[in-house]
N, C-alpha and C positions, 0 to 999 in steps of 0.2 A: 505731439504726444509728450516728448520729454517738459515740453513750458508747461503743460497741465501737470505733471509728477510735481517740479519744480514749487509751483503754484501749492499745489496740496501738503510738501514737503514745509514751504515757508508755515501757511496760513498755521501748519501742526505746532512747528517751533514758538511761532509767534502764541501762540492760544498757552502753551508750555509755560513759558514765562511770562504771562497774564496771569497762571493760573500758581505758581510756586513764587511771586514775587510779595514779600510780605508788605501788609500796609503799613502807611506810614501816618498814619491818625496821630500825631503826637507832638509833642514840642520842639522844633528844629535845634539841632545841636548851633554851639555860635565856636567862632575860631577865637574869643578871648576868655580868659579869664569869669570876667562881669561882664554884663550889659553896661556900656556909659551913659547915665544921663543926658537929658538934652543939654543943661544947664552947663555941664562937666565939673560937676562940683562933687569930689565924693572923698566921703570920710567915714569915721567909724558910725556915725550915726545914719548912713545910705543902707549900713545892712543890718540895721534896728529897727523894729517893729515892739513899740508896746502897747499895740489896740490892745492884748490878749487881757492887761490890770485888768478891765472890768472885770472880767469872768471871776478872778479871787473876791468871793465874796458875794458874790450873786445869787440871787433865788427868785429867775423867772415862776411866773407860771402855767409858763407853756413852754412846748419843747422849743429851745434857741444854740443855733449855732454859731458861733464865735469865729471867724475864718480869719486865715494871714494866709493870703493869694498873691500873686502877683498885683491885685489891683489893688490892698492894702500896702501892700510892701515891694516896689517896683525894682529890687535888687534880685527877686528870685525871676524876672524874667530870665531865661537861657539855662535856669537850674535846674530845671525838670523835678518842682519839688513843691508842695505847700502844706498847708497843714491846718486842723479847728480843732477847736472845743466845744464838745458837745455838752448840753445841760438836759433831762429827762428828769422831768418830775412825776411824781408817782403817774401812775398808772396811762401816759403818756406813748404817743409815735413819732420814730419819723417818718412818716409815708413812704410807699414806695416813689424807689427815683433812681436816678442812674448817672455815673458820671460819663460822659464819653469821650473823656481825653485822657483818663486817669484810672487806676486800681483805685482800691483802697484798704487801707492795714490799720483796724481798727484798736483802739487798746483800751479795756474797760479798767477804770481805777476805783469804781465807789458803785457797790449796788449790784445788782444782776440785768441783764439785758436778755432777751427772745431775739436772735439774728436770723437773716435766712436772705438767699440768692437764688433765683433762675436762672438756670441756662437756656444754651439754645437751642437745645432739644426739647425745653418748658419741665427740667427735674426742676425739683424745688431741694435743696440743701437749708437743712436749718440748726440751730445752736444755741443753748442756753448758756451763756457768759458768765462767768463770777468774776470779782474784782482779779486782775492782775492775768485775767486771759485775751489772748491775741485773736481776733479774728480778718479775713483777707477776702474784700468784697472785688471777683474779677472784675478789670473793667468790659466798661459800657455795659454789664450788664444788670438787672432789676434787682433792688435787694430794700429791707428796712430793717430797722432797728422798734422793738417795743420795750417798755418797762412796767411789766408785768405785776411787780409791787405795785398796789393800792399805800404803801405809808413810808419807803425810802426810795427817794430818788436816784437818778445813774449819773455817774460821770464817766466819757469818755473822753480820748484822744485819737484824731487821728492824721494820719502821712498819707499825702498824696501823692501819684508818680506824675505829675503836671503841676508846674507853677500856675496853670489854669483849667483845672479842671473839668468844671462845668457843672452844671446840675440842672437835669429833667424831671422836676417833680410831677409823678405822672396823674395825680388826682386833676391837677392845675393845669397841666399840658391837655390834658382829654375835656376836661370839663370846664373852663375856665378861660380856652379861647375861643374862637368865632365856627369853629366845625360846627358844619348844619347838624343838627336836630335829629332830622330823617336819617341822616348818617350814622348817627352815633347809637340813633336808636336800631337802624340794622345790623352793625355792628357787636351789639351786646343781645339781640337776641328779645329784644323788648317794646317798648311804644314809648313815645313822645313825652308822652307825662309824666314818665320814672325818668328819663332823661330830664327833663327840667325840675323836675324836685330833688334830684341830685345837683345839679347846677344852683338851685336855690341853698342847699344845707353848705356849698361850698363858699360860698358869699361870703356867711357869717364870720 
C-alpha cells in the first residue's frame, strides 16, 4: 500500500513539473561573448550587415521584406536578435503568418497600416497604425499587416526576439504544399473544387 501512495505521490510531482516547467522554444543562450566563425577570422566587418542599402530607395510592387537574420548576417547567431524592413505598397498584405521562435515589435515610419493578432483562445486584436507607432505581434502567434491606402504606401521596421526567427506563411503552408485535397476540403468546411481554385489563385 505505502509503494502505491508512493507511486501516485511521485507520478503527481512529476506531472507538477511537466506542467509549471516553461518552454524553451527559443534560441540557446552561448557562454561567450559571439559566436566564432568557422574560419576564426573576425573583425569589425563579422558584425556588419549591409544587405539592408537596397531598401534606401526602393519601390517594389509588391509587398517585400528586407531581413538581417542570422542567415544574412551570421554574427547574430547566440544574440537572440534580428530584424527587416518592411515595403507595403498601396493597397497591399502581408498575409497571415506566424513566427515561432520569435515576438515581433513592429514600428511603422511612413503611411498607416491595419495590424491585428490571434490568440489562442481565437480573439482577434486589431490596430490602425499611423507613422511613428509601435505595435508587438506575440510570438508564434497568427497575425498580418494591411495597407489600407489605395495611393501611399507603408514603411515599417521591425525587431525580432530570435536571430532566427522563422516564418509560416499560412496561405502557402495550407495551400501550397502537398495536404490532400479531401483534407483540406474537410477541414474548411467545403469541396474539392474551392480547394483547388484556391491553390490555383495561389500559383500565380
Amino acid at each position: 500500500m505505502a509503494l502505491t501512495s508512493f507511486t501516485i505521490v511521485f507520478q503527481l510531482a512529476l506531472a507538477l513539473v511537466l506542467v509549471v516547467t516553461p518552454s524553451l522554444a527559443g534560441d540557446a543562450d552561448i557562454l561567450t561573448d559571439y559566436t566564432i566563425p568557422a574560419n576564426g577570422t573576425i573583425d569589425g566587418a563579422f558584425f556588419t550587415y549591409t544587405g539592408l542599402r537596397s531598401f534606401f530607395g526602393a519601390n517594389p510592387a509588391t509587398f517585400t521584406v528586407y531581413k538581417a537574420t542570422m542567415t544574412e548576417l551570421p554574427a547574430l547567431n547566440g544574440q537572440s536578435v534580428s530584424y527587416a524592413a518592411l515595403y507595403y505598397p498601396p493597397g497591399t498584405v502581408n498575409p497571415p503568418h506566424t513566427h515561432p521562435r520569435a515576438s515581433e515589435l513592429l514600428f511603422l515610419v511612413l503611411g498607416s497600416l491595419e495590424v491585428g493578432f490571434v490568440d489562442t483562445t481565437n480573439h482577434l486584436f486589431t490596430q490602425t497604425l499611423q507613422a511613428g507607432d509601435m505595435f508587438v505581434f506575440p510570438k508564434g502567434l497568427l497575425h498580418y499587416q494591411y495597407n489600407a491606402d489605395d495611393k501611399t504606401p507603408a514603411i515599417a521596421f521591425s525587431a525580432f526576439g530570435s536571430a532566427s526567427a522563422g516564418t509560416v506563411a499560412i496561405p502557402n503552408a495550407v495551400f501550397n504544399t502537398s495536404i490532400y485535397n479531401p483534407i483540406l476540403a474537410k477541414s474548411f468546411n467545403t469541396d474539392v473544387h474551392t480547394i483547388e481554385k484556391l491553390k490555383e489563385g495561389l500559383s500565380h
